[in-house]
C-alpha positions in Angstrom: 116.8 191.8 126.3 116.0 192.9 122.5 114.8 190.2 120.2 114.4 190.6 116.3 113.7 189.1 113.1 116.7 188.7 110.9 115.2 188.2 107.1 118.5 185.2 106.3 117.1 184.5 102.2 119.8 183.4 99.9 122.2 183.3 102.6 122.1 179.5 103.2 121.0 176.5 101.1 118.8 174.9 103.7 114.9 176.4 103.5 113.7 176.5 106.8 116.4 178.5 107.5 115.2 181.7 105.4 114.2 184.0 108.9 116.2 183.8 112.1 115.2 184.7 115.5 117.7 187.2 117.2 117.9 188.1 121.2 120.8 190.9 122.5 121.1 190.3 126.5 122.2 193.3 127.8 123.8 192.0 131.0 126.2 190.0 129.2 126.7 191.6 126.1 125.8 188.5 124.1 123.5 188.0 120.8 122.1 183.9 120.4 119.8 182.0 118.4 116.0 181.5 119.4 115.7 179.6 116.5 115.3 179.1 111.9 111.8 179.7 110.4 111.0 179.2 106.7 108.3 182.0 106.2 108.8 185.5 108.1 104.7 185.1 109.6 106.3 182.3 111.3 109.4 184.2 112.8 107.4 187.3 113.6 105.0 185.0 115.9 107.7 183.6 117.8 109.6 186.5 118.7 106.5 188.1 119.5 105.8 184.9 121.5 109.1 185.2 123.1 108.8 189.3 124.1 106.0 188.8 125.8 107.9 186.4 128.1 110.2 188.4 128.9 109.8 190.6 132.4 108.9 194.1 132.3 111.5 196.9 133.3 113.9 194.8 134.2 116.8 197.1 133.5 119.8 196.4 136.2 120.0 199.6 138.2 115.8 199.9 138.4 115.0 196.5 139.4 113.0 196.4 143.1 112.1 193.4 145.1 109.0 192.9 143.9 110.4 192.4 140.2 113.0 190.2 141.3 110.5 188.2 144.1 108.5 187.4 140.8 110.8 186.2 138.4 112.9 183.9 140.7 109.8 182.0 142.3 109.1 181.7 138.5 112.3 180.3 138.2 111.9 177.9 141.5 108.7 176.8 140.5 109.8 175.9 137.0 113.2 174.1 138.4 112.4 169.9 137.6 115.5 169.1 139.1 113.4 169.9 142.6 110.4 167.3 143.9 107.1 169.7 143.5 107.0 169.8 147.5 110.5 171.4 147.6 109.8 174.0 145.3 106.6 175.0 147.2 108.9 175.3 150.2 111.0 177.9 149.0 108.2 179.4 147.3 106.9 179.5 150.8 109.8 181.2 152.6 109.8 184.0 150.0 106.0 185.0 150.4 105.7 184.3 154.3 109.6 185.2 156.0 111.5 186.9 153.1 109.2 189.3 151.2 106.9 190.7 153.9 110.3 192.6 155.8 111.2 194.1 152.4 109.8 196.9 151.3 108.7 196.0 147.7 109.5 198.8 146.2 113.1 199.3 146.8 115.1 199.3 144.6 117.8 195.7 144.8 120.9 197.8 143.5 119.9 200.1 146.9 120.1 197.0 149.5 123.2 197.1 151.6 124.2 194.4 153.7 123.7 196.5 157.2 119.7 196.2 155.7 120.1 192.8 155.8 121.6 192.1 159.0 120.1 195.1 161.1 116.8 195.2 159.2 115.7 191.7 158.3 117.5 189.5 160.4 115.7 191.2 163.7 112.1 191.2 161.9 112.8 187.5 161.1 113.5 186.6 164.6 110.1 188.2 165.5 108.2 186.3 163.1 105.8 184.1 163.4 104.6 180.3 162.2 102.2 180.2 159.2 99.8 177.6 158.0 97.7 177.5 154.9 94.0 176.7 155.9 91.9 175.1 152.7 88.7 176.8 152.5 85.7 174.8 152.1 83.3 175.1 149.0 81.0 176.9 151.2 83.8 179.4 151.9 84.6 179.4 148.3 87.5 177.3 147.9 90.8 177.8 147.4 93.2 178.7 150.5 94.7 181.5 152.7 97.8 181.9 154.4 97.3 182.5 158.2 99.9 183.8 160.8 99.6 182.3 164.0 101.1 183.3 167.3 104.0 180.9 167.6 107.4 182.1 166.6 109.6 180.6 164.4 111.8 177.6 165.1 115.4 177.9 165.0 115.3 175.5 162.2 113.0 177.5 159.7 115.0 180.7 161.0 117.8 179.3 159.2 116.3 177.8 155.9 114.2 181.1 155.5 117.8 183.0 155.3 119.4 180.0 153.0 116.6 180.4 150.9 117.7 184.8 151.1 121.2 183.5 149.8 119.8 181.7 147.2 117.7 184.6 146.1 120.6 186.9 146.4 122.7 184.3 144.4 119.8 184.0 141.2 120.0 188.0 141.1 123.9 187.8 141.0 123.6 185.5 138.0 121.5 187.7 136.5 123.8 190.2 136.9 121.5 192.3 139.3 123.6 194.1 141.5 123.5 192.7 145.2 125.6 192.5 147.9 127.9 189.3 148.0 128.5 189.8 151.7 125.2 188.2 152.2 126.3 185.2 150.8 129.1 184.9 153.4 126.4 185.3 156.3 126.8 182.7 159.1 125.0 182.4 162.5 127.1 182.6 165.0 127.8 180.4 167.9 125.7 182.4 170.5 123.3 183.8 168.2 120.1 181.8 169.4 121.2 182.9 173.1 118.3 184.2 174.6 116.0 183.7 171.8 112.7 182.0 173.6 110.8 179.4 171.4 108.9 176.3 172.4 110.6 173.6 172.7 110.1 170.3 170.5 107.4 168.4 171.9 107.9 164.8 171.8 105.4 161.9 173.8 106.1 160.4 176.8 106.9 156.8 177.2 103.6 156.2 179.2 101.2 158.0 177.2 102.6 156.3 173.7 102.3 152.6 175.9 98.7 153.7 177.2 98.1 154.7 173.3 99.6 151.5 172.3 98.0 149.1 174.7 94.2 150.9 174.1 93.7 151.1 170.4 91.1 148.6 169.8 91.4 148.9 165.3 93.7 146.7 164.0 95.2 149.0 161.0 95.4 152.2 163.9 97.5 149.8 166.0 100.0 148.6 163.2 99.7 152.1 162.1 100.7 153.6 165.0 103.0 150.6 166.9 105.0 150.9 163.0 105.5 154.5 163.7 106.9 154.5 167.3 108.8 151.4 167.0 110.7 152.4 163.5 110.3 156.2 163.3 109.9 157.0 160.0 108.8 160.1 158.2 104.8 160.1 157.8 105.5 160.0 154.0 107.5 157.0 154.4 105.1 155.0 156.6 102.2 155.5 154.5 104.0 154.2 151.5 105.0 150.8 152.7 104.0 147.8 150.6 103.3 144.5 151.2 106.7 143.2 149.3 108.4 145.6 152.4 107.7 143.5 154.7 109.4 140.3 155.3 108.1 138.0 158.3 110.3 135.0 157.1 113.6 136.6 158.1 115.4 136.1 161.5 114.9 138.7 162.8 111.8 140.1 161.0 112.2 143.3 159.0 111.0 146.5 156.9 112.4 147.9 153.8 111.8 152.0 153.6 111.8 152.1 149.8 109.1 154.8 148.6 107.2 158.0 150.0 103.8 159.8 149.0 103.8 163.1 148.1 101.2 165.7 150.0 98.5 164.7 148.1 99.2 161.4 149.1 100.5 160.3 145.0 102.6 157.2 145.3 105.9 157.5 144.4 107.9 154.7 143.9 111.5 154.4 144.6 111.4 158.2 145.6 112.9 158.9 149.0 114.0 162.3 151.0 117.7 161.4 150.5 119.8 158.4 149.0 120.2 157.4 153.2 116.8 157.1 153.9 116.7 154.0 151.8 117.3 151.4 154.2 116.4 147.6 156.0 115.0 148.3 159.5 114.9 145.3 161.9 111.5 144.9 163.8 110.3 143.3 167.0 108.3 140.2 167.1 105.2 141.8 168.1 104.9 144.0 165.1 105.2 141.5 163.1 102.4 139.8 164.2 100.4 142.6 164.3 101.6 143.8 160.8 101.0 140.1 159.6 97.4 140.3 161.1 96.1 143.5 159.5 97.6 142.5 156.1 95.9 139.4 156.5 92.5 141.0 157.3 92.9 143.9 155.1 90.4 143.3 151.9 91.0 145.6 149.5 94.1 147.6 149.6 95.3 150.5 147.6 97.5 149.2 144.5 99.6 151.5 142.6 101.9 150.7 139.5 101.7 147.4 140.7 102.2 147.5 144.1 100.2 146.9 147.2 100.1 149.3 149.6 99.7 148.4 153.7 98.3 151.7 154.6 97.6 153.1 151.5 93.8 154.2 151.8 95.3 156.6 154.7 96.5 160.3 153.9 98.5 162.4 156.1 95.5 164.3 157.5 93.9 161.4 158.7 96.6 159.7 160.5 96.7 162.7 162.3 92.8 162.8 163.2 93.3 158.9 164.6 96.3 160.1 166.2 94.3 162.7 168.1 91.2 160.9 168.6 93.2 157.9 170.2 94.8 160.2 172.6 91.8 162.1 173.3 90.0 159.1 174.2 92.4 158.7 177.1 92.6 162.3 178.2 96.3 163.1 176.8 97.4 166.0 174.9 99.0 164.8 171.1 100.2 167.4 168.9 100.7 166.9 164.8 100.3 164.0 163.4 102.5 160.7 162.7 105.8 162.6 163.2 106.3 163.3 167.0 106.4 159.4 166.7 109.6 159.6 165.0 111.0 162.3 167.8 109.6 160.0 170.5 111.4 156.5 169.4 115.1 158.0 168.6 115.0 159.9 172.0 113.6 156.7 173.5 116.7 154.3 172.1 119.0 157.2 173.0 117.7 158.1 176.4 117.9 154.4 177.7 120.7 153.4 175.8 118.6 150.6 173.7 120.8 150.9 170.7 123.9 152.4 169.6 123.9 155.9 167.7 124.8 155.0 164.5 121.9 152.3 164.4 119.4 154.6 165.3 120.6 156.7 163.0 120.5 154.5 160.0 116.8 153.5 161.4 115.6 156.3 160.9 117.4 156.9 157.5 120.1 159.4 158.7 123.9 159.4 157.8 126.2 159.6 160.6 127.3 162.5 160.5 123.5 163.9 160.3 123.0 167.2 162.7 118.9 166.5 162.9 119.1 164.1 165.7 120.7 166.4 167.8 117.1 168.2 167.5 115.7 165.5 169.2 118.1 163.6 171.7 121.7 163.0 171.6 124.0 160.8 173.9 126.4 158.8 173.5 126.3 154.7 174.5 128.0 151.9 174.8 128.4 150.1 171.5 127.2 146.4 171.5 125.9 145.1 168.6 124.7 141.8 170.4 121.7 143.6 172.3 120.1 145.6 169.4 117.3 142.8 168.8 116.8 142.4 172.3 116.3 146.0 172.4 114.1 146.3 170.1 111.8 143.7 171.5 111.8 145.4 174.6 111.3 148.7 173.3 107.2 149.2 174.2 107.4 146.6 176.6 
C-alpha cells in the first residue's frame, strides 16, 4: 500500500480541507481517503503515522507464514466483536497447533493443499496438550508455554483446523494467494478410527456422594453440591448472585444470568451463548444449604450492584478445594469445577432422571447441541411429572 500527501489549496472552500491523505492498495486496485488536514506538518505526520503501520514486504507472491501468522493474530486480537478470552483462544491455536508444523519461511503463495492434508494434518494428530505455567516473581514473572505429554482431544483437533480455515480465509481477503480447497476440508466419518486419546474423565457417583456427604465448610458444600446438582460452566457458578436465587418459589430455583472472565472480572448479563441464559429448578436440600451459607456469609463480593454468592472464589481456587476435599478421602479429582458438569448430565442420562431436552436446557444447551454427546447420550422416556422428584433424589 502507497500512501501520500496530496497538497488540495484553492480547490475547495472548506479550510481544513487544504492537504489530503492518499493510500493506493495494490491488491485491489483502489485509492481512498485517510483523511483532510489544514496545514501540510499536519498531513505529513499522519501519513507518516499511518506508513509505519503498515506491514513490511507484504507484496502478494513474497508473503511467508511468518508475515501472515503476525498480521492476522493482529487482526484477532484487535477484533471487539470477540470476548477477550476468545481471541486469546485462537491466538493460542495459531502459536501452539498451527504455526509450529509450518515452516515459517515458506512462502503462502507456495502452500498446496496436499501440504496441508499430508503434512499438517498428521503432525497435528501427533501433537500434544499445552498449558501456560505463570512464573513466580522469584522466577521473574511473566509466563511460558509448556508441552505436556498428553495428546490432543478430538475436540481441540478440530477447532485448531477451523481456526487454519479461518486463517486461510483472512489471507484470501487480503488477496494473498491460498488454496480454497482448504476451506472445503471436512473430517471424515472414520477419521478418528484408531486414533488413541484418553478418554473424558468424569467422577463416579460414590466418590461425588462421599465428597458431598464429608465437606465440613459450609460455602465448599454449597459450592460444590451447586455444581453437581446444576452443572454449570465454572464461570457461570462463580457469578451467581444473591437476586439468582429464589427460595420462595415451588419448586425452588436458580437463574444462570452472568459469567466471570479468567481473571475472575464480573460480567454482568454476559453469557457463552444466548441458551445458556436460563431458570434451573433445584432440590430442596440445596436450598437449604444455599439459604444457610448466604445467611452466614458476612461480607460478600459486590459488583455494579450486585451481590455475589461465591464471589471471593476464582477459578484456581475452586479447583484447590476441589482437590484437597478429594484428597482428604483418598480419591483421584482431576480439573477443577468442570468434571462436575460432565458428572451430573451423565448422571440424569445414565439413570434416566430427566428427559434429554431438560438436561439439556439445564445446563444451557440447545437441542440440537452436539456437546452432550461428549459426555453421555441416551435416550428416555419423557415424563415431565417426575423431573422434581428427580432432582431431589439426585445425590440421595
Amino acid at each position: 500500500m502507497k500512501i501520500w500527501v496530496v497538497d488540495n489549496r484553492g480547490k475547495t472552500k472548506k479550510q481544513s480541507s487544504n492537504w489530503i491523505v492518499r493510500a493506493y492498495d495494490e491488491h485491489t486496485g483502489k485509492t481512498k481517503m485517510l483523511g483532510k488536514f489544514e496545514f501540510h506538518k499536519q498531513a505529513q505526520a499522519f501519513a507518516d503515522e499511518k506508513k509505519t503501520e503498515l506491514p513490511e514486504n507484504l507484496i502478494p507472491h513474497k508473503i511467508t507464514f511468518k508475515d501472515a501468522f503476525r498480521e492476522y493474530v493482529k487482526s484477532v486480537l484487535a477484533n471487539e466483536l470477540l470476548v477477550y478470552e476468545t481471541r486469546l483462544c485462537k491466538v493460542g491455536y495459531i502459536h501452539n497447533h498451527i504455526a509450529p508444523y509450518i515452516n515459517a519461511d515458506t512462502l503462502i503463495s507456495d502452500y498446496t493443499y496436499t501440504d496441508f492434508k499430508e503434512s499438517y494434518i498428521p503432525q497435528l494428530l501427533k501433537s500434544k496438550c499445552t498449558f501456560v505455567h505463570n512464573k513466580k516473581i522469584s522466577e521473574g514473572g511473566g509466563s511460558t508455554t509448556i508441552r505436556t505429554n498428553k495428546p490432543l482431544g478430538k475436540k481441540s483437533i478440530k477447532d485448531s483446523v477451523q481456526e487454519f480455515k479461518m486463517f486461510v480465509k483472512y489471507c484470501r481477503e487480503k488477496q494473498w494467494k491460498m488454496p480454497a480447497q482448504i476451506l472445503e476440508f471436512k473430517f471424515s466419518k472414520n477419521f478418528f478410527q484408531g486414533y488413541e486419546i484418553k478418554d473424558m474423565w468424569v467422577p463416579n457417583k460414590k466418590d461425588v456422594i462421599k465428597i458431598l456427604d464429608a465437606e465440613q465448610d459450609i460455602q465448599n458444600k454449597a459450592l460444590f453440591y451447586t455444581a453437581a446438582e446444576t452443572g454449570p460452566r465454572p464461570n457461570e457458578i462463580l457469578a451467581l448472585c444473591y437476586n439468582d436465587i429464589d427460595l420462595l418459589s415451588e419448586p425452588p430455583t436458580i437463574s444462570f444470568k452472568h459469567s466471570v472472565d479468567k481473571w475472575n472480572n464480573f460480567r454482568p448479563h454476559q453469557l457463552k451463548t444466548l441458551s445458556s441464559k436460563r431458570v434451573v429448578k433445584i432440590s430442596n436440600k440445596l436450598a437449604e444449604l444455599l439459604k444457610s451459607w448466604m445467611q452466614q456469609q458476612t461480607m460478600p463480593r459486590k459488583e455494579k450492584g450486585f451481590k455475589l454468592i461465591f464471589g471471593r472464589i476464582t477459578k484456581k481456587m475452586s479447583k484447590q478445594r476441589i482437590k484437597a476435599a478429594a484428597k482428604k478421602l483418598g480419591l483421584y479429582w482431576e480439573r477443577g469445577l468442570s468434571p462436575f458438569r460432565k458428572f451430573s448430565y451423565s448422571l440424569e442420562r445414565e439413570q434416566g432422571l430427566l428427559p434429554e431436552l431438560v438436561s439439556k436446557q439445564r445446563r444451557g444447551w440447545t437441542m440440537l447441541s452436539r456437546t452432550p454427546d461428549r459426555y453421555y447420550h441416551k435416550d428416555l422416556n419423557n415424563d415431565p411429572r417426575k423431573e422434581q422428584d428427580a432432582i431431589n433424589k439426585m445425590l440421595n
